[in-house]
N, C-alpha and C positions, 0 to 999 in steps of 0.2 A: 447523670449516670445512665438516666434509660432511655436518651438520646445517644450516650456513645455506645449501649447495646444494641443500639437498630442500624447504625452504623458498623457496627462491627458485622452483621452480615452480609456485607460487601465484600468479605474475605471469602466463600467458596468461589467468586467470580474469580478471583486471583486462582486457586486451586485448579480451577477446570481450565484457564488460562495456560499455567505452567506445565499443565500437565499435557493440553494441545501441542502447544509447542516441543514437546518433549519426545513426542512417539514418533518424530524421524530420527530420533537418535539410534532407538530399540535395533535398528539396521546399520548403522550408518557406516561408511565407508572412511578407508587411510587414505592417508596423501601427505609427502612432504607440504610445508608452506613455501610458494615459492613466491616471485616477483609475475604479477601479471597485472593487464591494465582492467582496473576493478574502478566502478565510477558507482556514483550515490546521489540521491536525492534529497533535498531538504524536505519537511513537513509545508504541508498548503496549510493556507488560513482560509477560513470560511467567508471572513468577512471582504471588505472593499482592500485591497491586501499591495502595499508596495513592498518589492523583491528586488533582490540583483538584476542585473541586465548581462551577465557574461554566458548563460546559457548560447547553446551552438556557436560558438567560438573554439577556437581549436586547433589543432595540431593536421597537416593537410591528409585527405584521405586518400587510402592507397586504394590501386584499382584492384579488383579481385573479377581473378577472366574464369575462374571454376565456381560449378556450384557447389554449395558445399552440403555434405551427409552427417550425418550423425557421428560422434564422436565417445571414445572413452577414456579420453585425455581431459583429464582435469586436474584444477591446482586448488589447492586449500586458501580461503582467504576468511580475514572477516570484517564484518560490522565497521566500516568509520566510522560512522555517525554515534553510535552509543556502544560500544563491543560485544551487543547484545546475543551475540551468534557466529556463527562459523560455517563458511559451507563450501565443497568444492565447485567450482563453477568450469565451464566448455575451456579449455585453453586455447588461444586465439581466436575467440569470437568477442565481442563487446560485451562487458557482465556491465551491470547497476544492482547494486547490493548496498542494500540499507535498512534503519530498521525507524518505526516511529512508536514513540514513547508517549501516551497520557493519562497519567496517576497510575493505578497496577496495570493500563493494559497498553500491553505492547504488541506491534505486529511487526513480524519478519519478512522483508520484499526482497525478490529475485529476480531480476530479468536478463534473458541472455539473449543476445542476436549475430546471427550468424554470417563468417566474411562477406557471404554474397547478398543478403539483406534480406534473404528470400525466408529465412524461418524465424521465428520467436518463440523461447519457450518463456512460461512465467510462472513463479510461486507466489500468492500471496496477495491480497490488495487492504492497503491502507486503508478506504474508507468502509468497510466490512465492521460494523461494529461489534458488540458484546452485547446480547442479547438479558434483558429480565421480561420473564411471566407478571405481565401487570398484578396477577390477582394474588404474586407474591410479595407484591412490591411494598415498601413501606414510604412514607414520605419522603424520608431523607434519599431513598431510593430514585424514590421520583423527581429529584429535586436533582440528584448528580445526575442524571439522562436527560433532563434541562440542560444541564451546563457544559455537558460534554457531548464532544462527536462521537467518543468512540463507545458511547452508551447506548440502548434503546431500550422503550418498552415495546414488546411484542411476543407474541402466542407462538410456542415451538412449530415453527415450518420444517418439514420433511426433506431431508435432502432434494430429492424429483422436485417438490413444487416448490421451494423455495430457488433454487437452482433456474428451474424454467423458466421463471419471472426474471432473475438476476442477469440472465444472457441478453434477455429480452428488451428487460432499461438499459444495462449497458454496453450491446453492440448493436444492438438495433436499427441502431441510424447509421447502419455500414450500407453502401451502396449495397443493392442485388442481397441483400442479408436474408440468410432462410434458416432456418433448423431444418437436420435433416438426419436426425436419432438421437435416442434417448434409453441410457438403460440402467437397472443398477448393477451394481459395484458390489458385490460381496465381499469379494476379497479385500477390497479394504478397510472392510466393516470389521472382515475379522481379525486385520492386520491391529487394528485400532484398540477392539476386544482385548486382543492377546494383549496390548501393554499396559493397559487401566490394571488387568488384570496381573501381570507381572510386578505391579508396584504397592499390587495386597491393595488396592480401591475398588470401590465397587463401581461395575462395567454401568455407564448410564446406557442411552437410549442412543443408538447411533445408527445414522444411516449416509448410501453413497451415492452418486448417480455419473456418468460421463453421458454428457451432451456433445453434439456433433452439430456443426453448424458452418454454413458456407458464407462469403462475401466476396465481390470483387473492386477493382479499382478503375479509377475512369477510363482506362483502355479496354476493361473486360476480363482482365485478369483475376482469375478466381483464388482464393483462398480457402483452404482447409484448415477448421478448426476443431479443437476439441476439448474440450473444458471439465477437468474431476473437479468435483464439489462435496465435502463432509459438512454435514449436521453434526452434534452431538448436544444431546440434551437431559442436562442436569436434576434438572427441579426448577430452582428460582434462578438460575443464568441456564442460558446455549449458547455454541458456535457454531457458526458457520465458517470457512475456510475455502479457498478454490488455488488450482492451478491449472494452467494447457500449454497448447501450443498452436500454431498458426504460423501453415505453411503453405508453398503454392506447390507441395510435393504431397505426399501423403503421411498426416499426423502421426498414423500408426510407427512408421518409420522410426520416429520421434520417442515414443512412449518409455521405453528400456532406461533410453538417455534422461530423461523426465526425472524415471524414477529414482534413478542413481546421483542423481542430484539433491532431489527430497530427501533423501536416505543420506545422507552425507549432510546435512543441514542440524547444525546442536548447538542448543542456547546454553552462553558464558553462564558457570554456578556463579562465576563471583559476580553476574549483570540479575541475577536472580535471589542472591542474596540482597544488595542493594536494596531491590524494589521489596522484600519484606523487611528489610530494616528501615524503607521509607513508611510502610506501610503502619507497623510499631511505633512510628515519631510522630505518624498525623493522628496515631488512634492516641495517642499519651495526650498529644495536645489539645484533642475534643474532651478527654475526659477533664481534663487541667480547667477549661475550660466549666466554671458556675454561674455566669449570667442565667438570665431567664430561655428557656428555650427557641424562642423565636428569632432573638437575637443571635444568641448563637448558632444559631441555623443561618440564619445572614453570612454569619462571621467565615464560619464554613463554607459557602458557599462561592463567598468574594477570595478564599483563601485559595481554592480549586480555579476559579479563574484566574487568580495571580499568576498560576503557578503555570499555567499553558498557556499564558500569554508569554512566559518568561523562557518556557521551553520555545517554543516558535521564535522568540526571539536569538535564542541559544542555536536555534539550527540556523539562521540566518549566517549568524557570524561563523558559521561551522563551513554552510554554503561562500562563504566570501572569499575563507581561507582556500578551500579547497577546488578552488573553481578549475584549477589543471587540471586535475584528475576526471572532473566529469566532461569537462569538453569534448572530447576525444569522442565519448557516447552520443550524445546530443550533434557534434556535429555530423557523424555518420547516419543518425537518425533523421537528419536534415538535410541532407542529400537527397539528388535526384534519385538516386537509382535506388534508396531502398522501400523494396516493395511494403513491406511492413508499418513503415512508420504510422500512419493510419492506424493499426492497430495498435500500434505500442500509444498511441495516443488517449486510446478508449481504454486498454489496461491499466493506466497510470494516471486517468482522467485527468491529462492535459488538454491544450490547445498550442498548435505553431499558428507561430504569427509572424506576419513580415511588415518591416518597415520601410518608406518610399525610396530608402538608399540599397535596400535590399537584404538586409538583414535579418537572419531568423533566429527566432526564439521561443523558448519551451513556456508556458504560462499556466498555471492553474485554468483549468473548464470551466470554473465558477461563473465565470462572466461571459458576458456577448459583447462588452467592446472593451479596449484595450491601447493605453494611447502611454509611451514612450519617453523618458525624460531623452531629451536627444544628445546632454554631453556626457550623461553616464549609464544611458543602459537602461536603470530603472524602469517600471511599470506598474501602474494602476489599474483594476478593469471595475466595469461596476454594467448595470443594464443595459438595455435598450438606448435610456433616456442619457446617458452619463457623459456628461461632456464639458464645455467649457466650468458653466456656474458651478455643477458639480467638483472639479479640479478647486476650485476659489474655495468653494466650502471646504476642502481639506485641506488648506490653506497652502494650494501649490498656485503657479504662477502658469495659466494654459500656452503663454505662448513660447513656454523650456518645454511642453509636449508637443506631440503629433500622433494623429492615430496609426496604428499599425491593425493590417487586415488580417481576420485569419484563414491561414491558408489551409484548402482542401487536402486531405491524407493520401 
């Protein structure tokens, strides 16, 4: 029992959870639901990770001779991957809308890009974790941020400097990549305020910042970027949260659009009830649970990784089904002409990769090589070193692969 009370404080992570997700609602905008082409992502795995092979495959791309502006046309869609949400997205640009689920924490992805290739806006990044204060942590605390990705221990960072760093690892390695301002965000802060406090909780600790930041592409083409970023800090969890855009226009342009997106974006009650009536079935079954604690702290532990190996398995076959729908994104993202893909690369920490017959494909970052099963697609990637003997030890056959290189954004 005084193992499932240390555990049960894993529950205001869920609370500040649902309640992030919840304050684009406080604004959010109508829209009939219509028919538009809405594409999605499976979940990456961290480890040495085989996947479909149908990425950039696809429906042919049409040319687009205008560039394109900013837009207030939008169409309601939501969530395939778990109906975890709802939002309006650009109508006639390329959405990817999806959402990733591990144990209570779930996050909402957006990315939209525009006919002519030239802008990207984006809500949200998947590997952003759920933050605990170590010196609030308890064991078992300590033990799920072991096991999961979407967990950490670490010391509330401030929107500014946690933000400044964040740009830093992950665009960094953008050609010409500069920061070039940095400010806060009140209004967000107080947009955020008003709705902690609209639902009778008490306002935590919140802070905002929009970073500005430039890159260009191997021709010299520059980019304009601009990145909001929210803090909020509880006690024993915080979140952080980011969205921008990235354009060869000017961001600002972009921003309205941005927001009206955010503001239209609201998570399914009945994809929120779920996760607390999961949340009620794993805490019955810790208490259910009378071994000795150590064991059951095992038990627990093997239980939570069952359970995200089986999720990742679940979006596989989600990704298999659905691979029409996503093509269409992937392969316009794979094209010559859009300037962005490079970026939507580092927002989505992938990698393109091409094969000696010339075929591109979208692949988890994790890795630096990458080698191809050649009659169905599939892909492995692992190190530096990962090649034939590696393929044997995961008891694949090297000469059904081939390496595929990756290719520059």
């Amino acid at each position: 029992m005084r193992e499932m009370q240390k555990l049960g404080k894993l529950a205001p992570a869920v609370l500040v959870v649902a309640v992030v997700m919840t304050v684009s609602s406080a604004c959010g905008g109508s829209g009939d639901k219509s028919t538009a082409k809405v594409t999605r992502k499976s979940d990456k795995q961290s480890t040495a990770t085989t996947t479909g092979g149908s990425e950039g495959q696809g429906d042919p791309i049409e040319d687009q001779q205008s560039a394109s502006g900013p837009t207030t046309d939008l169409v309601l869609v939501s969530d395939p991957v778990n109906n975890a949400f709802s939002v309006q997205v650009p109508l006639g640009w390329d959405n990817l809308v999806y959402s990733t689920v591990e144990g209570q924490i779930h996050n909402e992805i957006v990315n939209s890009m525009s006919p002519d290739g030239e802008t990207v806006l984006f809500i949200g990044d998947p590997k952003i974790p759920s933050y605990w204060d170590p010196d609030q942590a308890n064991e078992i605390t300590r033990q799920f941020t072991e096991n999961l990705d979407s967990m950490d221990l670490a010391y509330y960072s401030p929107a500014p400097e946690y933000f400044s760093k964040y740009v830093t690892d992950k665009f960094g390695q953008l050609d010409g990549f500069q920061v070039t301002g940095s400010e806060l965000d009140s209004t967000v802060v107080q947009r955020y305020q008003d709705a902690f406090a609209a639902r009778g909780l008490q306002v935590p600790q919140i802070d905002a910042v929009v970073i500005r930041f430039t890159f260009s592409d191997d021709a010299g083409k520059t980019t304009n970027a601009l990145l909001k970023g929210v803090t909020i800090n509880s006690g024993p969890v915080w979140q952080a949260s980011a969205m921008g855009i990235g354009t060869t226009g000017n961001p600002d342009d972009f921003l309205a659009m941005l927001q009206q997106v955010f503001d239209s974006k609201k998570t399914n009650p009945d994809f929120t009830a779920s996760q607390n009536q999961r949340h009620e079935q794993i805490m019955a079954q810790i208490q259910a649970n009378t071994e000795a604690m150590t064991r059951r702290h095992e038990a627990n532990m093997a239980q939570i990784q069952a359970s995200a190996n089986a999720h990742q398995q679940r979006m596989q076959a989600m990704w298999s089904a659905n691979d029409a729908s996503v093509s269409n994104f992937y392969q316009r993202m794979n094209s010559g002409d859009v300037q962005q893909r490079g970026f939507l690369n580092y927002i989505n920490e992938e990698n393109t990769v091409q094969t000696s017959g010339g075929q591109k494909m979208q692949v988890d970052n994790s890795y630096q090589r990458y080698w191809v099963n050649k009659s169905d697609g599939s892909y492995v990637g692992g190190d530096i070193n990962f090649g034939d003997s590696q393929l044997r030890g995961m008891g694949l056959n090297p000469s059904d692969y081939e390496e595929a290189q990756i290719v520059k954004g």
